[in-house]
C-alpha positions as CSV (number, residue, x, y, z in Angstrom):
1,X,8.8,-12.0,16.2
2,X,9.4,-15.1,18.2
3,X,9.7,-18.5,16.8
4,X,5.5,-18.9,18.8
5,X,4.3,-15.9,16.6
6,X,5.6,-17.1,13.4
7,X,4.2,-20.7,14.1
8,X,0.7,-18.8,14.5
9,X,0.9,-16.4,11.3
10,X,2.6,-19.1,9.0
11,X,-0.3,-21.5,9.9
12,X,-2.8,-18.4,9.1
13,X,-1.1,-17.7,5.9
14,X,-1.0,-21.1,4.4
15,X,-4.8,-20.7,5.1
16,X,-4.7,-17.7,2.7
17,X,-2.6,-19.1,-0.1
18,X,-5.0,-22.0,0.0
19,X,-8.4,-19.6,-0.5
20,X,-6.3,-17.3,-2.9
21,X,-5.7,-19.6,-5.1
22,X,-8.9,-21.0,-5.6
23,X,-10.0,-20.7,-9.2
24,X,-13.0,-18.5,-8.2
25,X,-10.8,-15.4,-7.2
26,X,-10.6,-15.3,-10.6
27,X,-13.8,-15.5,-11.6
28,X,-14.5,-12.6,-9.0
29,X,-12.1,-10.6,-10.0
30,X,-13.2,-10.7,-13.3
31,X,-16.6,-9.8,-12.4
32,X,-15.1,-6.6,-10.9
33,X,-12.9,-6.1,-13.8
34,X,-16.1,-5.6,-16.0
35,X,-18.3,-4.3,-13.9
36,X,-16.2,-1.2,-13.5
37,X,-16.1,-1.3,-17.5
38,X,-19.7,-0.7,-17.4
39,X,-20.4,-4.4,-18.8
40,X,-23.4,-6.3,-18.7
41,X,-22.9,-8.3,-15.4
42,X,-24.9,-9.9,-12.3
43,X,-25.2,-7.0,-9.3
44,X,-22.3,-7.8,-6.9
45,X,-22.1,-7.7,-3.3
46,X,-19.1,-6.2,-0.8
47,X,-19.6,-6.5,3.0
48,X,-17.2,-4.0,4.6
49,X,-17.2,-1.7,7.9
50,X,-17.9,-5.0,10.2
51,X,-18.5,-4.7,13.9
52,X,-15.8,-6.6,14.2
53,X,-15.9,-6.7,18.4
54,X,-19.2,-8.8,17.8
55,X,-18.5,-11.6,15.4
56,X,-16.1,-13.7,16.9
57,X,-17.6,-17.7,17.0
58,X,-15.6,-20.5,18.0
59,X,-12.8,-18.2,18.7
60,X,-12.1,-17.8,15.3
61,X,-10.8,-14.0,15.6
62,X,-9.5,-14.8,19.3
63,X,-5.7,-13.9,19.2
64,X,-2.8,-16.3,19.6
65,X,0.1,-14.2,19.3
66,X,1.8,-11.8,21.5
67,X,4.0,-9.5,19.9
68,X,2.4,-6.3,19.0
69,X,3.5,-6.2,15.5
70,X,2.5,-9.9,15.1
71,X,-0.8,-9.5,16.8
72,X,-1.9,-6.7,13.9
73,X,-0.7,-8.6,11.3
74,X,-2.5,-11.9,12.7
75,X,-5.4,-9.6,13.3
76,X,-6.2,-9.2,9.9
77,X,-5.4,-12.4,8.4
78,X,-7.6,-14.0,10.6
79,X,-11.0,-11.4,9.7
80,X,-9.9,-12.2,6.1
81,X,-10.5,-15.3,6.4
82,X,-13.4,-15.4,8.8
83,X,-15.1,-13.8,5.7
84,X,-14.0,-16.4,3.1
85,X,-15.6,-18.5,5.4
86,X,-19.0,-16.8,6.4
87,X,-19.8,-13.5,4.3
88,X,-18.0,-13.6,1.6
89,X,-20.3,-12.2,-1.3
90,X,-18.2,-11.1,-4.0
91,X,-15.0,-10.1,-1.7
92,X,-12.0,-11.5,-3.4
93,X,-8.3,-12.6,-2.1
94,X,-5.5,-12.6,-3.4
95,X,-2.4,-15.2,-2.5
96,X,-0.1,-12.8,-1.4
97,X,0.8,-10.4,1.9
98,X,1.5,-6.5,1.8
99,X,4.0,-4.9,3.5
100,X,3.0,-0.9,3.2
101,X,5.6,1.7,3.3
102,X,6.3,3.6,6.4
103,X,5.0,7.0,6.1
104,X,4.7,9.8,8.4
105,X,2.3,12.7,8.2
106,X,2.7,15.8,10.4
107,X,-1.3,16.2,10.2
108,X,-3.0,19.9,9.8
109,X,-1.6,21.4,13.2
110,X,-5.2,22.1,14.1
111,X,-6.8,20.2,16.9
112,X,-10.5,18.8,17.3
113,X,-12.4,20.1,20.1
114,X,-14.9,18.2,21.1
115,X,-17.7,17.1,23.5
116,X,-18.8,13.5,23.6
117,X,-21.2,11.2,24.8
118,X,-22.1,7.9,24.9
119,X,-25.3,5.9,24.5
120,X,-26.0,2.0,24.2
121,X,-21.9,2.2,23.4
122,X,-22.0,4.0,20.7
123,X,-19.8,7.3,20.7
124,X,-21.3,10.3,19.4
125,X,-19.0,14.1,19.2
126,X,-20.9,17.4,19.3
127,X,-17.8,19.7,17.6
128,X,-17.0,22.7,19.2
129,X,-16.2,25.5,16.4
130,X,-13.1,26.4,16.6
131,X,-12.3,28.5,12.6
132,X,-14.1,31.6,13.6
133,X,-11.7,34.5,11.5
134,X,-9.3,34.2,9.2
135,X,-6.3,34.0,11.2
136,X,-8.0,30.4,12.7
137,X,-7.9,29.5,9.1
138,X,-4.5,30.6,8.4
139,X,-3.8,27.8,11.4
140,X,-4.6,25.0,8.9
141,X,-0.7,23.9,7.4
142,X,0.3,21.8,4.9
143,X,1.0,18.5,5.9
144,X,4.8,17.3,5.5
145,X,5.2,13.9,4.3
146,X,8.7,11.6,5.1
147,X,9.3,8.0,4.5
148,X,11.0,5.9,6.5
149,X,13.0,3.6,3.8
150,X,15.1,1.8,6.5
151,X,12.2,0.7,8.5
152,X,10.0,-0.1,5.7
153,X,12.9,-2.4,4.1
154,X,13.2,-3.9,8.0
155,X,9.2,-4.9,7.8
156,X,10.0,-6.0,4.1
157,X,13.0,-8.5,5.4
158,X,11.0,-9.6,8.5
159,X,8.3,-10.5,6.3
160,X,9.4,-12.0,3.9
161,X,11.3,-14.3,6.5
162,X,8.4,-15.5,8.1
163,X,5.9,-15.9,4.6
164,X,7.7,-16.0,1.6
165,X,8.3,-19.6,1.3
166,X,4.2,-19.6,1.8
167,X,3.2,-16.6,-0.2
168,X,4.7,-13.4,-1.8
169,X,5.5,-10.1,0.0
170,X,4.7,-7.1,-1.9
171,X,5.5,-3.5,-1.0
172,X,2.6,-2.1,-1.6
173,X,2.5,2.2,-1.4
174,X,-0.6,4.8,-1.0
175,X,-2.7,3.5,-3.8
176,X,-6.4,5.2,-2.7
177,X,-7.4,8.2,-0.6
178,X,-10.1,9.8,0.1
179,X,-10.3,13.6,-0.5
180,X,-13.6,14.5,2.0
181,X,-12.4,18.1,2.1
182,X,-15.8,19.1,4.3
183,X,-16.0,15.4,6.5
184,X,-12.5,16.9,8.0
185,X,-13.0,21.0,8.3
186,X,-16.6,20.7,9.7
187,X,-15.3,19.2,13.1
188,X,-13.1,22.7,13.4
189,X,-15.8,24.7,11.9
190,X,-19.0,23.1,12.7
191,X,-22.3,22.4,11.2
192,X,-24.5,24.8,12.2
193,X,-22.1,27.5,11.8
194,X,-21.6,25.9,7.9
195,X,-25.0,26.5,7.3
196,X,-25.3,29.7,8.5
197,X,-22.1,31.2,6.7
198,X,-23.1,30.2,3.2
199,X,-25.8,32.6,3.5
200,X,-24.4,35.2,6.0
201,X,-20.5,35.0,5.1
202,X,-19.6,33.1,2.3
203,X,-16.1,34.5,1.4
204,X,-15.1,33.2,4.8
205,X,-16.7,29.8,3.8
206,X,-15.0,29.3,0.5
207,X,-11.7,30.8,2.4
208,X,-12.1,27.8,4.5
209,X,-13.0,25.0,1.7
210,X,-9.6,26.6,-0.8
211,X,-6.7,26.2,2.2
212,X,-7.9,22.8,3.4
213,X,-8.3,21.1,-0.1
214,X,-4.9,23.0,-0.9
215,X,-3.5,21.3,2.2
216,X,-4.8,17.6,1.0
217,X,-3.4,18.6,-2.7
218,X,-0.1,19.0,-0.9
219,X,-0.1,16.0,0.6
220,X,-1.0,14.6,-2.8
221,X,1.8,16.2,-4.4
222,X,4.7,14.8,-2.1
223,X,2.8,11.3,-2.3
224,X,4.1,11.5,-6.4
225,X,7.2,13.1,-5.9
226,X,8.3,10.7,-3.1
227,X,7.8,8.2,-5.1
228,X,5.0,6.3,-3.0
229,X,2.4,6.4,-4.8
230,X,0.5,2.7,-6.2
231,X,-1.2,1.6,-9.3
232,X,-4.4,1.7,-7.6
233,X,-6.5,-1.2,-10.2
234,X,-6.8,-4.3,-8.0
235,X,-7.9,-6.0,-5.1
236,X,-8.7,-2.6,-2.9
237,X,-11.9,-1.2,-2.0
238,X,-12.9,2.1,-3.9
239,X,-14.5,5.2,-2.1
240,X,-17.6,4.0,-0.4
241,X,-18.6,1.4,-3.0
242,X,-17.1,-1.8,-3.8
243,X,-13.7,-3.4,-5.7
244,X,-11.4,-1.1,-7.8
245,X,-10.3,-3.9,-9.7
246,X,-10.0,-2.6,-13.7
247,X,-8.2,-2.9,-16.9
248,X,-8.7,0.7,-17.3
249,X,-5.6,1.3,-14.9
250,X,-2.7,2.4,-15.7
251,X,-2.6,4.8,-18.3
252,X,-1.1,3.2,-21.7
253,X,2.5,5.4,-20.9
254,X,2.8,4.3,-17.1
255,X,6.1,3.2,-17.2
256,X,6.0,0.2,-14.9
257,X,8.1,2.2,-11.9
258,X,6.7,5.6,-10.7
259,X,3.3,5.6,-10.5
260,X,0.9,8.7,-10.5
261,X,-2.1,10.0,-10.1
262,X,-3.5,9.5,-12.9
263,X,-2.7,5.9,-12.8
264,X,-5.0,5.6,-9.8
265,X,-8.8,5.8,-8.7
266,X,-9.7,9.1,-7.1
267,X,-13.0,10.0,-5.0
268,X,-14.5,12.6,-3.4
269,X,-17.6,13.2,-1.1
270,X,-19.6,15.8,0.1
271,X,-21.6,13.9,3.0
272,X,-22.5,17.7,4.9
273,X,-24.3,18.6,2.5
274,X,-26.7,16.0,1.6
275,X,-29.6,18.6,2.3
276,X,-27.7,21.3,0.3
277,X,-29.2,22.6,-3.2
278,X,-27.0,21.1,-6.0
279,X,-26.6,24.1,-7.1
280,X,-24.9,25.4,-3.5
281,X,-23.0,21.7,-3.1
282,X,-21.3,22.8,-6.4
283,X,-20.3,26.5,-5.2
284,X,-19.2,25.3,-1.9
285,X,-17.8,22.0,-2.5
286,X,-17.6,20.1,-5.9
287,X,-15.9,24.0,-6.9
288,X,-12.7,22.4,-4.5
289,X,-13.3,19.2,-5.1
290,X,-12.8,19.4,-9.2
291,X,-8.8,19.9,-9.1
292,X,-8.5,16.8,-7.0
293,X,-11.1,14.6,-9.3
294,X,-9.3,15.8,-12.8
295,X,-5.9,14.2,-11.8
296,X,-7.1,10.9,-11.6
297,X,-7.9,8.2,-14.4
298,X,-11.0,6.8,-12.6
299,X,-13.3,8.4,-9.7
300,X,-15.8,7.7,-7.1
301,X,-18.3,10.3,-5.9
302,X,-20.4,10.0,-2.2
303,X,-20.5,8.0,0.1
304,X,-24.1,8.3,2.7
305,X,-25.4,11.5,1.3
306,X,-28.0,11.3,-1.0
307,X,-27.2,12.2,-4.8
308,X,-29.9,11.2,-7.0
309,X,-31.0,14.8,-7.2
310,X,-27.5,15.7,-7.8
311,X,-26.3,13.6,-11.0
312,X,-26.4,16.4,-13.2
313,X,-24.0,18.4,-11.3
314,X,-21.6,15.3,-10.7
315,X,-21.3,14.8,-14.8
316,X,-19.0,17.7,-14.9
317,X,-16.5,15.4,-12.8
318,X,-14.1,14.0,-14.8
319,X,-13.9,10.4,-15.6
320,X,-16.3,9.4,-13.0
321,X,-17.6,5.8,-13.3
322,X,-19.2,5.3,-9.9
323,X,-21.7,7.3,-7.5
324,X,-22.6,5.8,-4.5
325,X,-26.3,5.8,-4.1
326,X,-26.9,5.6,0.2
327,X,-30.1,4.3,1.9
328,X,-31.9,7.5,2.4
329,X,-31.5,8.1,-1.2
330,X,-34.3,7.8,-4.1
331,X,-33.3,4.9,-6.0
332,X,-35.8,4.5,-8.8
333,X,-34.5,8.6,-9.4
334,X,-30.9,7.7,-9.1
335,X,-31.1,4.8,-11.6
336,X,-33.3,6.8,-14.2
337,X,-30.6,9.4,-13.7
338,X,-27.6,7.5,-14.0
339,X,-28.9,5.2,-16.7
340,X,-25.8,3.1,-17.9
341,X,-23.3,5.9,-17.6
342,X,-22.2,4.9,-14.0
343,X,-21.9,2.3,-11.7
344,X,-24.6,2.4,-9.3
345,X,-23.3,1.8,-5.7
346,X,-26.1,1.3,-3.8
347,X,-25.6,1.0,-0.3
348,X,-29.0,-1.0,1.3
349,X,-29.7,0.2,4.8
350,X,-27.8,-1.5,7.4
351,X,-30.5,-1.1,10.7
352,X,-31.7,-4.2,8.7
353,X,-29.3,-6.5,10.2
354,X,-29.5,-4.1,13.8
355,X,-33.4,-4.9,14.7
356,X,-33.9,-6.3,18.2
357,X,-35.7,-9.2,15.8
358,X,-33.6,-10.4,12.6
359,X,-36.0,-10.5,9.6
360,X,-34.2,-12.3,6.6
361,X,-37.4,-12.3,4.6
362,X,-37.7,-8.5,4.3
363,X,-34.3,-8.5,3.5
364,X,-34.9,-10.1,0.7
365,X,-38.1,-8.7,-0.5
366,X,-36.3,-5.3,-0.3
367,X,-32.7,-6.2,-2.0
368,X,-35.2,-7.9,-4.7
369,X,-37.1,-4.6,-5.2
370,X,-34.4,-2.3,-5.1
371,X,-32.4,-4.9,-8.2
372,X,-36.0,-4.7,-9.9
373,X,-35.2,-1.4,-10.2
374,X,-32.2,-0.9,-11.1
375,X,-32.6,-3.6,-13.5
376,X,-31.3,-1.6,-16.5
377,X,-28.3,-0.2,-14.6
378,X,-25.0,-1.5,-13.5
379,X,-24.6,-2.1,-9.8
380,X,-23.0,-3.0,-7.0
381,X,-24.5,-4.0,-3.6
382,X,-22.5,-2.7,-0.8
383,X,-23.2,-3.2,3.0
384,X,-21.4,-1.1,5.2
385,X,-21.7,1.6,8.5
386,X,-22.7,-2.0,10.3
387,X,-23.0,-0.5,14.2
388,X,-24.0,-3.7,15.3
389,X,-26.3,-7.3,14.7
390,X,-27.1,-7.2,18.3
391,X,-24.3,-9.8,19.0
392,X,-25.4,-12.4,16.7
393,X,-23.0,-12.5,13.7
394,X,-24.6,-15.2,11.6
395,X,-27.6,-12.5,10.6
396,X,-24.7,-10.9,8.8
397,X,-23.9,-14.4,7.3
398,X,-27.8,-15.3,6.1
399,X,-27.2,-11.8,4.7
400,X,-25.1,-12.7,2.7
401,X,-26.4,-15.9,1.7
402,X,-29.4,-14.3,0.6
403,X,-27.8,-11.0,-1.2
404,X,-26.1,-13.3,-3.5
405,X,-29.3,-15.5,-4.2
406,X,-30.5,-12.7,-4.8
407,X,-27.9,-11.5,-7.1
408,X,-28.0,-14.4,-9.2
409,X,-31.6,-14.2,-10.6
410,X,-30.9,-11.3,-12.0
């Protein structure tokens, strides 16, 4: 980085050591902490999956720098604190900077086919099947996983150079993935086709579902054994729902150094089959998804499929404290379901904020009745999938405003 760039991102990060330190992030953070005990706490609210291209103001996201490397970095300092400052809800920051390993992933050796289009800038993909016998499936590999130690020390150095006299630089590893065995294998195998095989061939359907969730185990497996795995119970969103942050994390014989998987918060979704029969979604999918779930010490399940019929069949997951509960879903179901066993990650439906007109007050009214109830559950509010607010970024702010009014009475 040039002497210019460092003037920029040292300027942006004594921004972030002044919010970070702020007495509330602790107050936040406790919040969290309890909330994914299953306490008795207020709803709280995460914004996340921001259309990023439409809220800069005041050219508050507008880049300054103009080395690559120092433009990502400045990149997302700067939306950090463009949320402090507008929607924050119940985000929390912390005064420090990650530096993330540098890992390389050889991928699945199987390519997407694909036909797009595009409407009113959104881009849409009609997959092309491409798994049709069991030789296509045989194309699926294991992934092979190397670290670059040299280049991650390197970023560590440079780093460190240019913040630490501001804030701390931490190495931080893979702390949470995502293990969506369907959300990758339907763009090779396609929807339709799905549907189809699990009544006409479902031995070639299960085929599929066991090599790709043995391929994402593998990947797993080299995460532990290269020694890059992260304690995964802080300041990191979880799954499709909201803060991981817990004192349930690590396990009591962690030994402060090598970190595994069962030191770590897990999740799992099965989004294709939203209008699957729970007892099918647990043949086809949960079956795969159960050796991934057990290894961890805390789990997410879902993300926009709706579950509440479904919570039976998800209690056989191991250690699973949250289930995300999307807008098409049947809340008052979900929460009589759920009870106080889980956190209930409700996820309101963002076309609110994507109207042609913004209407704050049924905002409100609805966040109000769907805390009414969910009144004798624990919850989080999450706001996410956000395609657009039709170029005016403050509806997303007097969202927030009013979510955590909200919030508060109850």
């Amino acid at each position: 980085m040039d002497d210019k760039d460092k003037t920029v991102l040292r300027a942006l990060a004594g921004r972030i050591a002044e919010i970070g330190n702020l007495p509330i992030q602790k107050e936040k953070a406790d919040l969290w902490r309890r909330l994914n005990g299953l306490e008795r706490t207020r709803p709280l609210v995460f914004i996340c999956e921001i259309p990023w291209h439409e809220m800069n103001v005041n050219d508050e996201l507008t880049p300054r720098c103009e080395g690559d490397a120092a433009r990502e970095l400045e990149q997302a300092l700067r939306r950090l604190i463009y949320q402090w400052d507008h929607m924050p809800g119940d985000m929390v920051v912390d005064p420090e900077i990650p530096c993330h390993y540098v890992i390389h992933d050889t991928g699945y050796g199987v390519d997407v086919d694909s036909v797009r289009s595009e409407a009113s800038g959104i881009t849409a993909a009609d997959y092309v099947p491409v798994l049709q016998n069991e030789d296509d499936i045989a194309r699926i590999k294991d992934p092979v996983i190397t670290v670059d130690w040299d280049a991650t020390e390197r970023n560590y150095q440079a780093m460190c150079e240019t913040f630490g006299d501001i804030l701390p630089v931490r190495k931080t590893g893979v702390g949470h993935r995502w293990f969506a065995v369907w959300d990758q294998l339907i763009q090779w195998y396609g929807i339709t086709e799905l549907y189809m095989d699990m009544l006409d061939r479902p031995d070639f359907v299960h085929m599929a579902a066991k090599r790709m969730s043995d391929a994402m185990i593998a990947r797993l497996d080299q995460y532990q054994q290269l020694g890059v795995l992260s304690v995964s119970n802080g300041n990191h969103r979880v799954g499709s729902g909201g803060l991981g942050i817990t004192d349930k994390l690590p396990q009591s014989d962690y030994d402060g150094v090598h970190a595994r998987t069962i030191d770590q918060w897990g999740c799992a979704t099965g989004q294709i089959f939203s209008e699957v029969s729970p007892e099918m979604h647990a043949e086809f999918c949960l079956k795969y998804e159960l050796p991934w779930l057990e290894r961890f010490g805390l789990n997410y399940y879902g993300c926009c499929e709706p579950l509440q019929n479904k919570i039976d069949m998800l209690r056989s997951v191991p250690r699973l404290r949250k289930i995300s509960i999307s807008p098409q879903a049947d809340v008052a179901r979900a929460a009589e379901q759920m009870r106080r066993d889980f956190v209930l990650s409700r996820k309101p439906n963002p076309a609110m904020v994507a109207t042609e007109r913004w209407h704050p007050d049924q905002v409100r009214q609805t966040l109000t009745e769907t805390l009414e109830t969910t009144r004798d559950n624990v919850v989080e509010i999450i706001l996410k999938d956000i395609t657009t607010v039709r170029g005016e970024p403050q509806r997303l702010w007097e969202w927030s405003e009013i979510a955590m009014e909200v919030v508060q009475e109850f």
